[in-house]
C-alpha positions as CSV (number, residue, x, y, z in Angstrom):
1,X,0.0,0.0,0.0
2,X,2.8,2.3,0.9
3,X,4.6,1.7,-2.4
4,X,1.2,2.5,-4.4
5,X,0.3,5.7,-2.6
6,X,4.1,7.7,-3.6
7,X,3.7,8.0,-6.8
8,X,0.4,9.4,-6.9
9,X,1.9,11.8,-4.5
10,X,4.7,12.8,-6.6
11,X,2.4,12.8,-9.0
12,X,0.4,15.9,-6.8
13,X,3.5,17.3,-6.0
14,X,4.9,18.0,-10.0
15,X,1.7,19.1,-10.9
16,X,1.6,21.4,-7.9
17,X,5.0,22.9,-9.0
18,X,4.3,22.9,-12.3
19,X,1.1,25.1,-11.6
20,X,3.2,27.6,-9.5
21,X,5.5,28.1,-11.7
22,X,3.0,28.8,-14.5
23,X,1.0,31.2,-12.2
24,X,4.4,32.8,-11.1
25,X,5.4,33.6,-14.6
26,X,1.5,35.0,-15.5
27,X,2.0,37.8,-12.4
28,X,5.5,38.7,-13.3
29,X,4.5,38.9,-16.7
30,X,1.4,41.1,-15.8
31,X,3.6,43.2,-13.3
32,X,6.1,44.3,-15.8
33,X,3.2,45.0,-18.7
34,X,1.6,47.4,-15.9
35,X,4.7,49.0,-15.0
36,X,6.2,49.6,-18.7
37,X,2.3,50.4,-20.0
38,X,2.5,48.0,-22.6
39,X,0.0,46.1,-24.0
40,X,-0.9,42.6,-22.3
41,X,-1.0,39.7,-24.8
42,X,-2.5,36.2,-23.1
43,X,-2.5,34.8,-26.7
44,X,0.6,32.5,-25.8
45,X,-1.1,31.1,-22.5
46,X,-4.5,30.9,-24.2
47,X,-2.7,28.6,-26.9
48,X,-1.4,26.4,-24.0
49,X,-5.4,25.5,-23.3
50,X,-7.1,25.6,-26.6
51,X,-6.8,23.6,-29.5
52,X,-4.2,24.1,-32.0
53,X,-5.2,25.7,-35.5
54,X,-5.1,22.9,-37.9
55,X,-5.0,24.5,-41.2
56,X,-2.9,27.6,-42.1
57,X,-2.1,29.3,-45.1
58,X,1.9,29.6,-45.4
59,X,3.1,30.8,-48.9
60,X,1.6,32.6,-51.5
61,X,3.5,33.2,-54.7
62,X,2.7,34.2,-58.5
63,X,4.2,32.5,-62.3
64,X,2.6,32.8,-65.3
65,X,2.0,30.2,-68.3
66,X,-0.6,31.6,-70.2
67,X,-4.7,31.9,-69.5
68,X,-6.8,29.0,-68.8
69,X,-4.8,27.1,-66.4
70,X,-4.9,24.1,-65.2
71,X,-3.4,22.1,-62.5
72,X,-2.5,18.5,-61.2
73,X,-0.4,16.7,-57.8
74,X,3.1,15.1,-58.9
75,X,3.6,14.4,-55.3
76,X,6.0,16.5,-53.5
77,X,5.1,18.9,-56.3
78,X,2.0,20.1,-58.6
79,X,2.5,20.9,-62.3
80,X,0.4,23.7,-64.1
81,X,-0.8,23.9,-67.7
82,X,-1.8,27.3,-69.8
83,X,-1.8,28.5,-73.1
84,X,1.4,29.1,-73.0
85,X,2.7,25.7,-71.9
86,X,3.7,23.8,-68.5
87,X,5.2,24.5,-65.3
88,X,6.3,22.6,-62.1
89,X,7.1,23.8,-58.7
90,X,7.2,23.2,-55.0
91,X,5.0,23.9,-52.9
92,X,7.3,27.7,-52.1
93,X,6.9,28.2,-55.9
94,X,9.9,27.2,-56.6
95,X,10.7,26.1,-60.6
96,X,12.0,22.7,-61.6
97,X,10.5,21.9,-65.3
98,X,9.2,24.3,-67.7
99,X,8.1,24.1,-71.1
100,X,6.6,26.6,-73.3
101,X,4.6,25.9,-76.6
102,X,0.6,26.6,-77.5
103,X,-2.0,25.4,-76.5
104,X,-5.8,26.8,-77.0
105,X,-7.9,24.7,-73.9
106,X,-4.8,23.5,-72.3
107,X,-6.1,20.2,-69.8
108,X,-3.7,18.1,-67.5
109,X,-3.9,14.5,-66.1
110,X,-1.7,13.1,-63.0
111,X,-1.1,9.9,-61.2
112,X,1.8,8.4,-59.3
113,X,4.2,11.4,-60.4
114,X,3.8,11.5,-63.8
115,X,1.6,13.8,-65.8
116,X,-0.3,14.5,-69.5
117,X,-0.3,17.8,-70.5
118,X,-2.6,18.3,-73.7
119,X,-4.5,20.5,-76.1
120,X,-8.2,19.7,-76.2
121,X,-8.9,20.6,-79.7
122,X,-5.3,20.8,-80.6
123,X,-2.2,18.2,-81.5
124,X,-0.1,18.7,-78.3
125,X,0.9,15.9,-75.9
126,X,3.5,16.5,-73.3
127,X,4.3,14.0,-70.3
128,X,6.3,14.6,-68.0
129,X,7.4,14.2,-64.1
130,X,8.9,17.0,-61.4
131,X,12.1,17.8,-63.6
132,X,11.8,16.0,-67.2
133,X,9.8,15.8,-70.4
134,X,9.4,12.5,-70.7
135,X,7.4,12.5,-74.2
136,X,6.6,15.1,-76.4
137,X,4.7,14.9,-79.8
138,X,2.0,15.5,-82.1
139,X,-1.3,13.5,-82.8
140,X,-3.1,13.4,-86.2
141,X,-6.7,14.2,-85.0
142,X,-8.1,16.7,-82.7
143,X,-7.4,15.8,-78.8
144,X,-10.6,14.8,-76.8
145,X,-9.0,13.6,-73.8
146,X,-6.5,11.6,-72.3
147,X,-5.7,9.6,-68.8
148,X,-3.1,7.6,-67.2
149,X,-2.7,4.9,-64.6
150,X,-0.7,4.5,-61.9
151,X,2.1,2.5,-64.4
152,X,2.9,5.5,-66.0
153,X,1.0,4.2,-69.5
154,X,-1.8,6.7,-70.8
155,X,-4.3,7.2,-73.5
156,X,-4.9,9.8,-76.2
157,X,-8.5,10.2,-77.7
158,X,-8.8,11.6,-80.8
159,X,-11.5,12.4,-83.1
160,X,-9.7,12.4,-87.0
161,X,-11.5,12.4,-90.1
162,X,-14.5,13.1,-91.4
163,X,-18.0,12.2,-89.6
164,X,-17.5,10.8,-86.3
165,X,-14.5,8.6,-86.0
166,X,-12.8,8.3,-83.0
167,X,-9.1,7.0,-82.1
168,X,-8.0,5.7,-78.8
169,X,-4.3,5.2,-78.7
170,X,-3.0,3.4,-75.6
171,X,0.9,4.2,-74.9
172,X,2.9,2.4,-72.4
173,X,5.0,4.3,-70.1
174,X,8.2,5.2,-72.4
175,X,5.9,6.9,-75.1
176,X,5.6,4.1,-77.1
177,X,2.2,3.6,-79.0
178,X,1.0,-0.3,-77.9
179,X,-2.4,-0.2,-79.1
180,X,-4.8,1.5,-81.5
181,X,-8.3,1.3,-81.4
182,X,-10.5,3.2,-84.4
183,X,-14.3,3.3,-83.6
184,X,-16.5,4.3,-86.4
185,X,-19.8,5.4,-84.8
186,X,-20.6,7.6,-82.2
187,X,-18.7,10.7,-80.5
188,X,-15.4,10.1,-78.9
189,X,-15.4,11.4,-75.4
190,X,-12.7,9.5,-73.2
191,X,-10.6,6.6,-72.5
192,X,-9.4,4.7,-69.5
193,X,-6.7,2.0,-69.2
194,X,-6.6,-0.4,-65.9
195,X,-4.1,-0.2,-63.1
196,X,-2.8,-3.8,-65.1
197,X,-2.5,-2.1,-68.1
198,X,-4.7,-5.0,-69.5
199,X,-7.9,-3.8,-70.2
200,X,-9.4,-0.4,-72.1
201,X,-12.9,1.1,-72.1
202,X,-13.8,3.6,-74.4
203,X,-17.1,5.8,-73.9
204,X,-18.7,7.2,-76.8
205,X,-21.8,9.5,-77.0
206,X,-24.0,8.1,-79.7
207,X,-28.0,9.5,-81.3
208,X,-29.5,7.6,-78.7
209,X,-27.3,7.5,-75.2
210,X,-23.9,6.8,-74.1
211,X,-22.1,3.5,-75.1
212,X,-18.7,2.0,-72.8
213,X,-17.0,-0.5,-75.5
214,X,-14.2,-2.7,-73.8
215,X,-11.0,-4.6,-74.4
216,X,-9.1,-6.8,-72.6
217,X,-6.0,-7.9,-73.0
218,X,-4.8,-5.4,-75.8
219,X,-4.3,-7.7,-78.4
220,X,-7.1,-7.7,-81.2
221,X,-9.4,-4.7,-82.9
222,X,-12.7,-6.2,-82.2
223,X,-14.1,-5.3,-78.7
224,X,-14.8,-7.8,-75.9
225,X,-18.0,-6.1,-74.7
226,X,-19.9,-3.7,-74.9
227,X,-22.2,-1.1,-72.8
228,X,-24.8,0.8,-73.8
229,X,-26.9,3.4,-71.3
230,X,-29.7,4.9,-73.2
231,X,-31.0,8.2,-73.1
232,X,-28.1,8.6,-70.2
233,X,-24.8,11.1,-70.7
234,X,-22.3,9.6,-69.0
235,X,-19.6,11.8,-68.0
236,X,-16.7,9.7,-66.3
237,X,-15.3,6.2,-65.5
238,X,-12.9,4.8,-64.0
239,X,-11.6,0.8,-63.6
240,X,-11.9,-0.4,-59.8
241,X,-8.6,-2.9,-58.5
242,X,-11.1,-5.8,-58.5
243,X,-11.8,-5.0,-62.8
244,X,-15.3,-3.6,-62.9
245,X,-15.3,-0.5,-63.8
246,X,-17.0,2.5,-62.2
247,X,-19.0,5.0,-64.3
248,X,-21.1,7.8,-63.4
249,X,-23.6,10.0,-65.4
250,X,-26.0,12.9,-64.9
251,X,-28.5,10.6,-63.1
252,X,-26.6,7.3,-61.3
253,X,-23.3,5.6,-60.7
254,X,-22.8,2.6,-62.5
255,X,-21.0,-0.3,-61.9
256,X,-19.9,-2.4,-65.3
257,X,-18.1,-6.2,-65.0
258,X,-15.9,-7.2,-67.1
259,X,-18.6,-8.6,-69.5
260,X,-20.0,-5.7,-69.5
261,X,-23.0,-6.2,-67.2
262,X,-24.0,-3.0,-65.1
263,X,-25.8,-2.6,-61.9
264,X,-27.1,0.9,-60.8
265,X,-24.9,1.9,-57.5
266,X,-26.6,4.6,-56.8
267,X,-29.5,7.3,-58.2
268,X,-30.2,10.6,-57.6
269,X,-32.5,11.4,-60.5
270,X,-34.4,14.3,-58.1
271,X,-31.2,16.1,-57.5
272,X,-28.7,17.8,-60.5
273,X,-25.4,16.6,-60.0
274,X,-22.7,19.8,-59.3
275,X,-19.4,17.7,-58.8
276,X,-18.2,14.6,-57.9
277,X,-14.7,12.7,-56.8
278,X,-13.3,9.3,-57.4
279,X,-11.2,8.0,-54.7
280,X,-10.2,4.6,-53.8
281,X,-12.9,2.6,-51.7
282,X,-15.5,5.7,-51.9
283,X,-16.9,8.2,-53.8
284,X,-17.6,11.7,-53.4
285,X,-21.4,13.7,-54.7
286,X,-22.4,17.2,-54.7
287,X,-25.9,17.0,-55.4
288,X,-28.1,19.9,-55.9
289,X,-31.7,20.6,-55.1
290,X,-33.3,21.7,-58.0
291,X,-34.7,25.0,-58.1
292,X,-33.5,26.0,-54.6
293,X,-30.3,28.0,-55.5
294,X,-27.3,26.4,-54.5
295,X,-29.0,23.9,-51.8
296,X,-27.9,20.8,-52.0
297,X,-25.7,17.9,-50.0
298,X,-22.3,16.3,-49.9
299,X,-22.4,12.3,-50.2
300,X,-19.6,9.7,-49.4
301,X,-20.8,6.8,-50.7
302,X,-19.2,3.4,-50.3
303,X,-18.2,0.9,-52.9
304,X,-21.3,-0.5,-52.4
305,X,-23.5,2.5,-53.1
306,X,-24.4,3.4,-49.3
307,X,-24.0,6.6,-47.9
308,X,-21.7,6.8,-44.9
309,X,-21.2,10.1,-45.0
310,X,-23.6,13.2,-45.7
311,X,-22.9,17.4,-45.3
312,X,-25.9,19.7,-45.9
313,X,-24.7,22.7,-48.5
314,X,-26.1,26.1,-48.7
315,X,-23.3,28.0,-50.5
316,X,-22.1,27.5,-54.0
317,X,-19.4,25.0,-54.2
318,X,-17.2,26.3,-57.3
319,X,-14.4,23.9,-56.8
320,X,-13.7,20.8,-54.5
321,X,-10.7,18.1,-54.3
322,X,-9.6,15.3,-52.2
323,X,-6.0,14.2,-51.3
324,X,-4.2,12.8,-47.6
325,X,-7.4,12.1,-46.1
326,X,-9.1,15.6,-46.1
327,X,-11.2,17.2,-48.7
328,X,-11.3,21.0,-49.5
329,X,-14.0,22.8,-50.9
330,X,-13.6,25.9,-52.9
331,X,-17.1,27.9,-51.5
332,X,-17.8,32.0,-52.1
333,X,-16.6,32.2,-48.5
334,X,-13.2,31.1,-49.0
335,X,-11.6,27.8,-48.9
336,X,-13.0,25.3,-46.6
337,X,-11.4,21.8,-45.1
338,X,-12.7,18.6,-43.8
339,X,-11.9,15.3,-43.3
340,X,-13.5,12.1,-45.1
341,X,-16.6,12.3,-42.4
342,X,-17.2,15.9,-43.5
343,X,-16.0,17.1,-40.4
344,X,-14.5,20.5,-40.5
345,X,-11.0,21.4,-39.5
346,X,-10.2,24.4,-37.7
347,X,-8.7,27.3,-39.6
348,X,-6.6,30.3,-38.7
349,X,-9.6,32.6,-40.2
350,X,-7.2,33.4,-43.5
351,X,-8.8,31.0,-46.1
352,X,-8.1,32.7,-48.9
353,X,-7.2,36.2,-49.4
354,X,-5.8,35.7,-53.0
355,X,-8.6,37.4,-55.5
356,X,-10.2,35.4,-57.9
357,X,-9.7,32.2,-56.9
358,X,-11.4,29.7,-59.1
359,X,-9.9,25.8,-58.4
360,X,-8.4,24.3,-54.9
361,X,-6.4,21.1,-55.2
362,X,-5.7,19.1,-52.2
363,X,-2.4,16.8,-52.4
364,X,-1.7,13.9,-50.5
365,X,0.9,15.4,-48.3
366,X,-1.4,17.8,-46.0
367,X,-0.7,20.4,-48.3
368,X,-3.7,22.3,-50.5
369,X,-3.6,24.7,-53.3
370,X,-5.8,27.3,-53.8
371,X,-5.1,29.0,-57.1
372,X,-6.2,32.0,-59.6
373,X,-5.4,33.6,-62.9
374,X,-1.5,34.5,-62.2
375,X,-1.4,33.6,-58.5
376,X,-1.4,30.5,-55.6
377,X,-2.1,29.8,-51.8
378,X,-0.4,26.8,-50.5
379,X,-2.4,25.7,-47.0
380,X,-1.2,23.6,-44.8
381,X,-3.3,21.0,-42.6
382,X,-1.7,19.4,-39.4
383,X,-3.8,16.2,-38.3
């Protein structure tokens, strides 16, 4: 018994002296502010009890690369795309890659590093990491889209010719064109490759909805399967690690097996979709009420379509982005942050004093980017 009752007493006793010496320090500190008639600031014992500013913003910095610009994560870095070409820096502004050549709607792709810099409309391709061009050309047709996997291998969508013949090119990770694909009906819109490099899916707008044709294995012209969504735009897709692939449109997500069999994930046919985020194991909505300004919700929904997550909206959202566990919204207010439950994190009142700010890009590294015509705030989050 005697053994268990001194360290709780030493226990009392540090306390005791550490509370003395705190309170000691507070009156001499008050003392010599009364004396000298200066000013008394509590701010640094107020921080001792209250909880610690999580996000700050801690550089801001200008370069220029033309109008129109776009951005994308490298990791470590972010890469930015105008009309007058590319640029990469740090996160103090710092330059390590640039590139200058035209471009009239400049658009930029990312993963694992690398990135796709190209002209929609135009014959430009550029890809490239932190600090090298790593393949530079031309392409015959006009430039729809492109994408790239995690592998470093990416895809070009073109529309050449007359009518309304699309060209998806698949290219492996030195630049090198693997496989062509040459679809004769329907409008081209975009082109996704799996994290195997293995399979392709190739959506097309046609007269009467939107059509996904697939290929797997990348080794003959003639499709596996094929999807077809009537009446339905759909806007986006993406290939999920166990092969399906994920596709969402104005009304529903989608999910497409490999024969190309769908199941709808989820519908919101009473709501107008304003944004939405593909993220490994969950997805991210902003739906909007119709006809009630910009009311509306945030969604996290689960790979299985269910909601785990939901945020009322009142605000317009102009711009939102997830990265390193936290997603920040771009709102008329400023720059907002929260974490995968939607949860807000505290902010040191400064969210974003740069003027005209249109995009906000989060990275995966607790750092965000808030960016406008010639200008950029770099945020940091401390979880």
């Amino acid at each position: 018994m005697s053994g268990s009752k001194k360290p709780k007493k030493l226990w009392r006793r540090l306390i005791g002296v550490l509370f003395s010496i705190v309170s000691l320090a507070v009156l001499a500190y008050v003392s010599i502010s009364l004396i000298t008639e200066r000013t008394i600031e509590m701010s640094w014992l107020t921080n001792l009890f209250t909880p610690r500013t999580q996000v700050e913003a801690v550089d801001e910095f200008s370069f220029y690369v033309g109008r129109d610009r776009v951005f994308a994560d490298l990791g470590g870095s972010f890469a930015s795309a105008g009309t007058l070409g590319i640029k990469v820096l740090d996160y103090s502004g710092h330059e390590s890659l640039s590139d200058s050549f035209r471009m009239t709607r400049p658009a930029i792709v990312s993963a694992n590093g690398r990135a796709v810099a190209f002209d929609i409309g135009g014959t430009a391709v550029r890809v490239f990491n932190n600090n090298q061009i790593l393949s530079s050309f031309e392409v015959s047709g006009a430039i729809v889209s492109a994408s790239i996997n995690q592998n470093g291998w990416f895809t070009v969508s073109t529309q050449e010719g007359g009518g309304l013949r699309g060209v998806t090119t698949v290219f492996n990770s030195q630049g090198a064109g693997v496989f062509r694909v040459n679809l004769g009906g329907g409008y081209i819109l975009s082109s996704v490759l799996s994290a195997d490099n293995r399979s392709l899916a190739v959506l097309n707008l046609t007269e009467t909805g939107s059509r996904i044709t697939l290929y797997h294995g990348l080794n003959q012209v003639e499709p596996n399967n094929e999807f077809v969504l009537p009446g339905e735009l759909i806007i986006d897709m993406r290939f999920l690690p166990n092969g399906d692939l994920l596709a969402i449109s104005t009304n529903m997500l989608i999910i497409i097996d490999v024969n190309g069999v769908s199941s709808a994930k989820f519908e919101f046919f009473a709501s107008r979709l304003g944004g939405y985020i593909f993220e490994d194991g969950f997805t991210i909505l902003h739906l909007l009420d119709y006809g009630v300004g910009h009311t509306g919700r945030l969604l996290r929904l689960d790979e299985g379509g269910d909601i785990i997550a939901e945020y009322p909206t009142e605000r317009e959202i102009a711009s939102m982005s997830f990265g390193g566990g936290f997603l920040a919204v771009l709102r008329g207010d400023g720059v907002m942050f929260y974490d995968s439950n939607f949860e807000e994190f505290p902010s040191d009142g400064d969210r974003a004093s740069l003027s005209g700010v249109s995009r906000v890009l989060a990275f995966g590294n607790g750092k965000a980017l808030a960016t406008g015509e010639h200008a950029a705030i770099v945020f940091r989050l401390d979880f």
